[in-house]
N, C-alpha and C positions, 0 to 999 in steps of 0.2 A: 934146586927148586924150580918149579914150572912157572911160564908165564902167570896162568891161571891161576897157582897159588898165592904170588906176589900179590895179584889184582883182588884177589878173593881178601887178602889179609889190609891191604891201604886201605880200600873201600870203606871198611867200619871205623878205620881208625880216621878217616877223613870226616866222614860222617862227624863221628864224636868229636870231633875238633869243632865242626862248624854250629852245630849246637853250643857247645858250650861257650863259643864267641859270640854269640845271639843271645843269650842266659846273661853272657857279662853285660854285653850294651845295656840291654835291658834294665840289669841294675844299676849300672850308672847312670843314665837317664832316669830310672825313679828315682836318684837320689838325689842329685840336677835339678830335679823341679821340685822335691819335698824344702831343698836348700834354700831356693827360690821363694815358696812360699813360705818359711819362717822369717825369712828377711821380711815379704810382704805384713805379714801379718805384723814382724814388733816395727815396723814405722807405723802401721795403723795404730798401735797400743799405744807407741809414744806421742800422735797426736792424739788420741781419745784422750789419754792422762792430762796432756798439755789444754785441751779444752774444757777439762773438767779443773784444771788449779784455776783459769780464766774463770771460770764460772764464781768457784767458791771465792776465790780471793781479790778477783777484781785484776788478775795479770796474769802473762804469761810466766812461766817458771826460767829463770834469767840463765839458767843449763841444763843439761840431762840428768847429774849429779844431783841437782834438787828433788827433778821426778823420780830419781830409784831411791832416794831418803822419804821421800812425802807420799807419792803414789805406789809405792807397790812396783814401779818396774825394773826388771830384772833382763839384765845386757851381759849377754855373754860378752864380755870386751876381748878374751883373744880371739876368737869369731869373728866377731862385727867391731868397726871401725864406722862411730856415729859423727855425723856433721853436723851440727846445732847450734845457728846462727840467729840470735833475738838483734830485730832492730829497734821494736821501742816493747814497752811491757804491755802495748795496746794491739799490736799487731800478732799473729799469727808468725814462731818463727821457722825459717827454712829447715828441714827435718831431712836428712841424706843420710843411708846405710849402706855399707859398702861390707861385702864380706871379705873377709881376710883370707886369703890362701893359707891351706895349711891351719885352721882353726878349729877343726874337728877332732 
């Protein structure tokens, strides 16, 4: 085989490599931030719920167990690992989500 042949045959094949390493990033960064934003979005759901049991009931919901029994919210728990800390039934409690490696 000629030089030129060798160079003639890598070339595409490097090519196609490097495309489809740019294709992968790509999809794992859309899926990076799609992850991102469902975390975002169920801590806003579980204080929306959490504002709205204060509202109707006159307290905060004393776990997260009560708001997926009372309100409607739905936690993937092998996913997300919630932190849900009430310090009195008057206060607002600290709301923390942490996604789980490996939960998808």
């Amino acid at each position: 085989m000629s030089h030129e042949h060798i160079k003639g045959s890598v070339l595409p094949i490097l090519f196609f490599v490097i495309i489809i390493s740019l294709v992968y990033m790509g999809v794992q960064s859309t899926l990076k931030e799609t992850r991102r934003e469902q975390t975002v979005f169920l801590q806003k759901a579980i204080k929306r719920a959490a504002v709205q049991c204060y509202a109707i009931e006159g307290m905060y919901p004393p776990d997260i167990k009560y708001l997926e029994e009372n309100y409607g919210i739905l936690i993937n728990h092998q996913q997300y690992s919630i932190h849900y800390e009430v310090f009195a039934s008057n206060m607002m409690p600290d709301i923390y989500i942490i996604e789980k490696t490996g939960g998808e």
